[in-house]
N, CA, C and O of each residue as an XYZ file, in Angstrom:
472
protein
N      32.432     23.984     27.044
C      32.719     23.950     25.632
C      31.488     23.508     24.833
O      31.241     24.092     23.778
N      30.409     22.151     25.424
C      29.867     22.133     24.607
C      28.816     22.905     24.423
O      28.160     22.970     23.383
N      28.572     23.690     25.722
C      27.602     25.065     25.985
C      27.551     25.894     24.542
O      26.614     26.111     23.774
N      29.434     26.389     24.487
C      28.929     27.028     23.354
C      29.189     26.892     22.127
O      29.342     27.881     21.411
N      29.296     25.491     21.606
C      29.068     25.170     20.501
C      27.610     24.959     20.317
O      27.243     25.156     19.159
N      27.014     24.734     20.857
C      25.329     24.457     21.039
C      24.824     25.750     20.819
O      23.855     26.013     20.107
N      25.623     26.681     21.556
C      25.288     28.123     21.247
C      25.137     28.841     20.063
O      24.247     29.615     19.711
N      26.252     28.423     19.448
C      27.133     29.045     18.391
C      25.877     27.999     17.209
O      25.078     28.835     16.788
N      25.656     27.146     16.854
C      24.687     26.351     16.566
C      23.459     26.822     16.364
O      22.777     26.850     15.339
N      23.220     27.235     17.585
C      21.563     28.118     17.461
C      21.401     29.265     16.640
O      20.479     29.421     15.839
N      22.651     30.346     16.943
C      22.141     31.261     16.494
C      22.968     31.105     14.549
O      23.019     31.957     13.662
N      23.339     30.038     14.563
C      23.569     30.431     13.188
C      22.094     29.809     12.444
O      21.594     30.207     11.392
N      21.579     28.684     13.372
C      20.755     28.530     12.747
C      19.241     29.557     12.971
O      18.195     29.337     12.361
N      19.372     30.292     13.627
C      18.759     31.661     13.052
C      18.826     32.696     12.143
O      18.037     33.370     11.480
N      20.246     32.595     12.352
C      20.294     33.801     11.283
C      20.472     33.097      9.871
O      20.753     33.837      8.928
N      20.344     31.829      9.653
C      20.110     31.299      8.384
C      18.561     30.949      8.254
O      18.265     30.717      7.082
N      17.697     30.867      8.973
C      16.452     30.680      9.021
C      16.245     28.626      8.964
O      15.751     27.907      8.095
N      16.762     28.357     10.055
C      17.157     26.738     10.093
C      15.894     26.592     10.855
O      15.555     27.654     11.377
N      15.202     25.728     11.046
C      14.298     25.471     12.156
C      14.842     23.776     12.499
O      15.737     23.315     11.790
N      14.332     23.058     13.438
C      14.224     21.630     13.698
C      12.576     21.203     13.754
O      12.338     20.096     14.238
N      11.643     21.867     13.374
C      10.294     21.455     13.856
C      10.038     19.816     13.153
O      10.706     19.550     12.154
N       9.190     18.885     13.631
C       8.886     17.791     13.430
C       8.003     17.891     11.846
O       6.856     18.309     12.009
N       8.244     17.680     10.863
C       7.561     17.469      9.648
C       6.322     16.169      9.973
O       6.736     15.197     10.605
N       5.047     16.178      9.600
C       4.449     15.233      9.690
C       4.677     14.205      8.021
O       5.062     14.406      6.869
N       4.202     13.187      8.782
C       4.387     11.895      7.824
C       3.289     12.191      6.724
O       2.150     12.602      6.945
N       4.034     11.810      5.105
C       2.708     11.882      4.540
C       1.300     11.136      4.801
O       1.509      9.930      4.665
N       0.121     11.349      5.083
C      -1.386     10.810      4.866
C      -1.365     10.072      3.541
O      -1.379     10.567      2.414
N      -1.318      8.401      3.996
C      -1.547      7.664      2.399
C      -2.466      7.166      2.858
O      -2.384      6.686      3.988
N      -4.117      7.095      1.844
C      -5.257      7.135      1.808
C      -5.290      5.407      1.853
O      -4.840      4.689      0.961
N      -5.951      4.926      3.148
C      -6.342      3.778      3.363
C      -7.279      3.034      2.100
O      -7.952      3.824      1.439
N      -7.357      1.678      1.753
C      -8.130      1.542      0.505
C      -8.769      0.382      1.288
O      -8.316      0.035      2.379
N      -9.321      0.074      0.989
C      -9.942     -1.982      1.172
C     -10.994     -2.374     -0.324
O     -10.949     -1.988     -1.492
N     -11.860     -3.280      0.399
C     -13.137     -3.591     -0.916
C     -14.092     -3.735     -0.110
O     -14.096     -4.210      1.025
N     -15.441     -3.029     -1.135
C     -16.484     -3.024     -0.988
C     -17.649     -3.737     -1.984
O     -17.379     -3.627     -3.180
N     -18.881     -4.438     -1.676
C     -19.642     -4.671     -2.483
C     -20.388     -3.504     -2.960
O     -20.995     -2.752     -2.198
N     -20.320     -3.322     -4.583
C     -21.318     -2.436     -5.466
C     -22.593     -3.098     -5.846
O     -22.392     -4.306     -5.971
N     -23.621     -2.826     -6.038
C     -24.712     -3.812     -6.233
C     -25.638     -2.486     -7.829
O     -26.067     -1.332     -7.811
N     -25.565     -3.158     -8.503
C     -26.413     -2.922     -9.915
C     -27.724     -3.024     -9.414
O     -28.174     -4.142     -9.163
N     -28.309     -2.148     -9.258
C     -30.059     -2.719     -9.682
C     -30.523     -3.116    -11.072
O     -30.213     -2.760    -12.209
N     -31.261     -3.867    -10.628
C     -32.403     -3.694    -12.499
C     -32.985     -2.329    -12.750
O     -33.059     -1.859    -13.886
N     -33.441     -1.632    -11.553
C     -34.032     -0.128    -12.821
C     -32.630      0.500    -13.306
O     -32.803      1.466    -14.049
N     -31.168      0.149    -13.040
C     -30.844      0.483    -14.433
C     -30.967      0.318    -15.939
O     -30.452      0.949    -16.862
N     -31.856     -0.787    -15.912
C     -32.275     -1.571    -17.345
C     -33.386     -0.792    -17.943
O     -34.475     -1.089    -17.452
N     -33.423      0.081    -18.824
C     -34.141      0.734    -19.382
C     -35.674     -0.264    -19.943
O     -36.889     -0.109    -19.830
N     -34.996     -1.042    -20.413
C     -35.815     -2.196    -21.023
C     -36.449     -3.169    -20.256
O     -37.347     -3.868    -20.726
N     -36.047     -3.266    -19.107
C     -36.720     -4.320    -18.063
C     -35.273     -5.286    -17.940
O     -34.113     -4.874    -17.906
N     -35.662     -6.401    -17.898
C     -34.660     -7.385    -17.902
C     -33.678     -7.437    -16.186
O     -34.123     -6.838    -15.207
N     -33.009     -7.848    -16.159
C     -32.060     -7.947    -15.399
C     -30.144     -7.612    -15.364
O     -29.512     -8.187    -16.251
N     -29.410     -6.807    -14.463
C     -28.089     -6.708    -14.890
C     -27.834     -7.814    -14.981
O     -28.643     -8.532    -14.392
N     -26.621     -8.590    -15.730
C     -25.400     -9.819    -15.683
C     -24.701     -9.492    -16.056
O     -24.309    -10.451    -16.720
N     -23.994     -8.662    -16.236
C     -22.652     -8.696    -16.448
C     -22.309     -6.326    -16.330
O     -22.960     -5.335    -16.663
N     -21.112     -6.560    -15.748
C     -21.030     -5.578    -15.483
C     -19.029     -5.433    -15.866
O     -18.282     -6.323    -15.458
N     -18.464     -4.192    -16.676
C     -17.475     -3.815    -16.772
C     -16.980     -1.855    -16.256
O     -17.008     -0.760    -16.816
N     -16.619     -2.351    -15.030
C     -15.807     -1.216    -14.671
C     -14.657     -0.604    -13.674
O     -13.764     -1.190    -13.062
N     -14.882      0.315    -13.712
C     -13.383      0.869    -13.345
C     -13.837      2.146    -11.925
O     -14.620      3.076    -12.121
N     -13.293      1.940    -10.876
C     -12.961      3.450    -10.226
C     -11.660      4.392    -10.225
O     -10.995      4.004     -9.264
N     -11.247      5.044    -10.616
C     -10.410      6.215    -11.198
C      -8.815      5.344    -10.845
O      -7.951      5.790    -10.091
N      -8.753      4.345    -11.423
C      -7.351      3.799    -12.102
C      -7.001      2.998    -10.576
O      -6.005      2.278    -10.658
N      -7.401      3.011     -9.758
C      -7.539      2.236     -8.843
C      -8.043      0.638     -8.851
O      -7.531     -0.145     -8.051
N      -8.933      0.249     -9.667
C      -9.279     -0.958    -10.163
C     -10.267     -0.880    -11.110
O     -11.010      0.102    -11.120
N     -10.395     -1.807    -11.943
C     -10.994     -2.244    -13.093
C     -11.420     -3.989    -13.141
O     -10.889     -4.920    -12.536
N     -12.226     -3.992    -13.813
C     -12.878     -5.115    -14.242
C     -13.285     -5.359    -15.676
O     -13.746     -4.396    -16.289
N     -13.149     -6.761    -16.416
C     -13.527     -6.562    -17.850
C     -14.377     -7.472    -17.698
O     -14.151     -8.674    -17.563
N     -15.655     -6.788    -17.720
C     -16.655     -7.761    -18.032
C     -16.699     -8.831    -16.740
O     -16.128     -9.888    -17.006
N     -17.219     -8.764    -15.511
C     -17.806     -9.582    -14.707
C     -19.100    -10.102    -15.015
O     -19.987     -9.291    -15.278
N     -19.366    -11.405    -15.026
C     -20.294    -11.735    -15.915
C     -20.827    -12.978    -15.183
O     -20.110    -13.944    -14.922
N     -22.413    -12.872    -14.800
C     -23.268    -13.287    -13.717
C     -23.966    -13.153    -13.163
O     -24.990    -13.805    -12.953
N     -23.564    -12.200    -12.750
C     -24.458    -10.837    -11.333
C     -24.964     -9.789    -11.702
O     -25.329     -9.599    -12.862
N     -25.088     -8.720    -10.516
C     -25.062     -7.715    -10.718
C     -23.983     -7.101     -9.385
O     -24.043     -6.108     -8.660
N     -23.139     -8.099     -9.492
C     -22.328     -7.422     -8.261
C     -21.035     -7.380     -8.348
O     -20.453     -8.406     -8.702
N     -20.333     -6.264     -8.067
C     -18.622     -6.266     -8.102
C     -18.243     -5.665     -6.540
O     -18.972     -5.102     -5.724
N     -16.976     -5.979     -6.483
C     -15.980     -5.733     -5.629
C     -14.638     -5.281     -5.376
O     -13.626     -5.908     -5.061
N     -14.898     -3.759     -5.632
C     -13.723     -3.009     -6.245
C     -13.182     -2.523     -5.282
O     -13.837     -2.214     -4.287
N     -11.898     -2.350     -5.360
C     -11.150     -1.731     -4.378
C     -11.361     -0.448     -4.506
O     -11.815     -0.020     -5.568
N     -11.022      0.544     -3.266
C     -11.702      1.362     -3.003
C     -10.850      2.331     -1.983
O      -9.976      1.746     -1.342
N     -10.977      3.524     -1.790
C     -10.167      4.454     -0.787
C     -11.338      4.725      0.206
O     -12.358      5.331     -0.122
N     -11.057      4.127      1.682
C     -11.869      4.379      2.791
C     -11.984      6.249      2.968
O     -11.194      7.092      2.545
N     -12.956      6.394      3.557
C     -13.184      7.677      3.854
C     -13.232      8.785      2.886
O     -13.485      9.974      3.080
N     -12.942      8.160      1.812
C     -12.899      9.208      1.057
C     -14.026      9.204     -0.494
O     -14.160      8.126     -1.074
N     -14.766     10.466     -1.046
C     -15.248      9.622     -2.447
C     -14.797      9.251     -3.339
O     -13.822      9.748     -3.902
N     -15.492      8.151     -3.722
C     -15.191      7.030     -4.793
C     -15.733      7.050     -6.172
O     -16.963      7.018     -6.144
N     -15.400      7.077     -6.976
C     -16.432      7.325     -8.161
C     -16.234      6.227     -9.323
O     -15.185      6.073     -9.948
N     -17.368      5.524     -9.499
C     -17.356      4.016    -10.412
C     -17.962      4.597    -11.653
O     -19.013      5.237    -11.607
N     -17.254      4.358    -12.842
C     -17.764      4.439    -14.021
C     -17.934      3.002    -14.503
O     -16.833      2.451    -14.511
N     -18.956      2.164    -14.924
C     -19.594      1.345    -15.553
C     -20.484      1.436    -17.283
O     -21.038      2.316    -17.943
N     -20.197      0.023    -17.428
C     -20.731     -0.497    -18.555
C     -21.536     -1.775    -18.063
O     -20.907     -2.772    -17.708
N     -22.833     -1.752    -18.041
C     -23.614     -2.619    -17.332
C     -24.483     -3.500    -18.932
O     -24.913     -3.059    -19.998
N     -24.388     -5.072    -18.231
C     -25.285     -5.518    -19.512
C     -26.519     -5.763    -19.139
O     -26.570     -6.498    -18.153
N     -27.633     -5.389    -19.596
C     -28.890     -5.973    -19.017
C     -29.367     -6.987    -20.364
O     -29.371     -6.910    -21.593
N     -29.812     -8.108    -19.153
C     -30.625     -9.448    -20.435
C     -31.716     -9.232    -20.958
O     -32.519     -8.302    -20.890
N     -31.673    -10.357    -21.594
C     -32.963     -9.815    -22.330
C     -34.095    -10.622    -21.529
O     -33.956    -11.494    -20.671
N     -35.198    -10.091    -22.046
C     -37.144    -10.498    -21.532
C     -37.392    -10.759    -22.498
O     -36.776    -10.439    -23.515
N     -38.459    -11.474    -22.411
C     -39.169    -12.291    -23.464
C     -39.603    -11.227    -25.225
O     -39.711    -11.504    -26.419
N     -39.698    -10.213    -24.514
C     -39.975     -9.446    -25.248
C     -39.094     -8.187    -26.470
O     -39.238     -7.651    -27.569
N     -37.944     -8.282    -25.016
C     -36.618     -7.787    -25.942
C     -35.188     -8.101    -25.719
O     -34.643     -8.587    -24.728
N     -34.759     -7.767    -26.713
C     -33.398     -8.192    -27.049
C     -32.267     -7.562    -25.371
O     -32.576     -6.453    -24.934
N     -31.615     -7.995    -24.960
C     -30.838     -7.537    -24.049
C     -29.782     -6.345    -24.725
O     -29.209     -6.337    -25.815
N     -29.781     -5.481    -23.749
C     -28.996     -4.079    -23.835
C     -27.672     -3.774    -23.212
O     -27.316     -4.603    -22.374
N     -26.796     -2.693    -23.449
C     -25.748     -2.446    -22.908
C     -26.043     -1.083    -22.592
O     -26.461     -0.414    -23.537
N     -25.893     -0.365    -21.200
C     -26.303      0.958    -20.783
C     -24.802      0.943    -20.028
O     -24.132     -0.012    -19.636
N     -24.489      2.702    -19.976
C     -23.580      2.819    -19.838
C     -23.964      3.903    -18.925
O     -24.382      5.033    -19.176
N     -23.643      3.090    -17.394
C     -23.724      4.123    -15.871
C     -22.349      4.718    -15.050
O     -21.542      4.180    -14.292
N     -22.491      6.063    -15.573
C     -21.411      6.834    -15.257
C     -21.258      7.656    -14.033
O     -22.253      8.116    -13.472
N     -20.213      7.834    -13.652
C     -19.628      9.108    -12.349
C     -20.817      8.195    -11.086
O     -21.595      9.090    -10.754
N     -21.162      7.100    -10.444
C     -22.102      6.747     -9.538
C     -21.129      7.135     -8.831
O     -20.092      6.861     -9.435
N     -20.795      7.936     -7.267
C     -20.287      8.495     -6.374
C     -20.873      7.747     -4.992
O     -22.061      7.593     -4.708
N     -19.576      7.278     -4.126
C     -20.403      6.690     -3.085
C     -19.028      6.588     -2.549
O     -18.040      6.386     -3.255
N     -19.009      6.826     -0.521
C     -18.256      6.964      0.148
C     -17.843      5.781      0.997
O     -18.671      5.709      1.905
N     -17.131      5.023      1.093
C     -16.790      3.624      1.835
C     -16.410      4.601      3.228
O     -16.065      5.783      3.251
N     -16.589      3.741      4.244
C     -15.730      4.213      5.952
C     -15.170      2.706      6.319
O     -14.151      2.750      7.009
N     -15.483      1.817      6.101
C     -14.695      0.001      6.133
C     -14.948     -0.597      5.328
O     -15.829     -0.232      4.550
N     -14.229     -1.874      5.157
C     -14.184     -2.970      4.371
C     -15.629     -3.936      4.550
O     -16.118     -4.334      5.607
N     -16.184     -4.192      2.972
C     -17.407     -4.854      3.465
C     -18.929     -4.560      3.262
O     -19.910     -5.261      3.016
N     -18.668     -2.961      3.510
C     -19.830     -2.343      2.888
C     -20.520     -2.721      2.020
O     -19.936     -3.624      1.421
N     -21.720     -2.465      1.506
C     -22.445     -2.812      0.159
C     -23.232     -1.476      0.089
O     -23.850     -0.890      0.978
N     -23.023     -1.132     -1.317
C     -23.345     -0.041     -1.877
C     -24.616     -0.516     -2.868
O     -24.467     -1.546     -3.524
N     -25.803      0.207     -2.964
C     -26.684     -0.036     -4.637
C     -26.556      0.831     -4.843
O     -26.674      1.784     -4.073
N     -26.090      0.864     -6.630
C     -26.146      2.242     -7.633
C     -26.752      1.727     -8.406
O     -27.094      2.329     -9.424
């Protein structure tokens, strides 16, 4: 009997176009944090970065880190990353400190930890 209910089973689920195949699990994109590192030749003017405000694509943000030239944004392993910034550079004796605005910097994390210069 239960032969052919098992039977009867199969082929309806053929002729309805049924399958059982295994669906894979969605791929959710591993993230961690990485160090970004500012140079000074972003400073048009000379000077030094301190303070830095930004964002990688809604994944994390920062307002105004203010100190360094270094952040630690979360980040999707293996995959590219793209940091849009607002960097402050100080001033030199000579001039007034600036705000430059460093866009789309692209850079690929593979672990937690990394340090990147853009």
């Amino acid at each position: 009997m239960c032969k052919k209910v098992s039977a009867a089973l199969s082929a309806l689920a053929v002729v309805y176009g049924i399958t059982t195949t295994d669906v894979p699990a969605a791929q959710t994109a591993t993230t961690g944090r990485v160090s970004v590192v500012y140079g000074n030749w972003n400073c048009p003017n000379g000077g030094k970065v301190t303070a830095i405000q930004a964002s990688n694509a809604g994944l994390w943000k920062t307002n105004w880190d203010r100190g360094d030239a270094v952040i630690t944004p979360k980040v999707h392993l293996g995959q590219s990353n793209t940091i849009n910034a607002n960097l402050y550079c100080s001033a030199t004796r000579a001039r007034r400190g600036v705000y430059v605005y460093a866009t789309n910097r692209t850079f690929t994390p593979t672990a937690n930890d990394q340090t990147f210069w853009l």
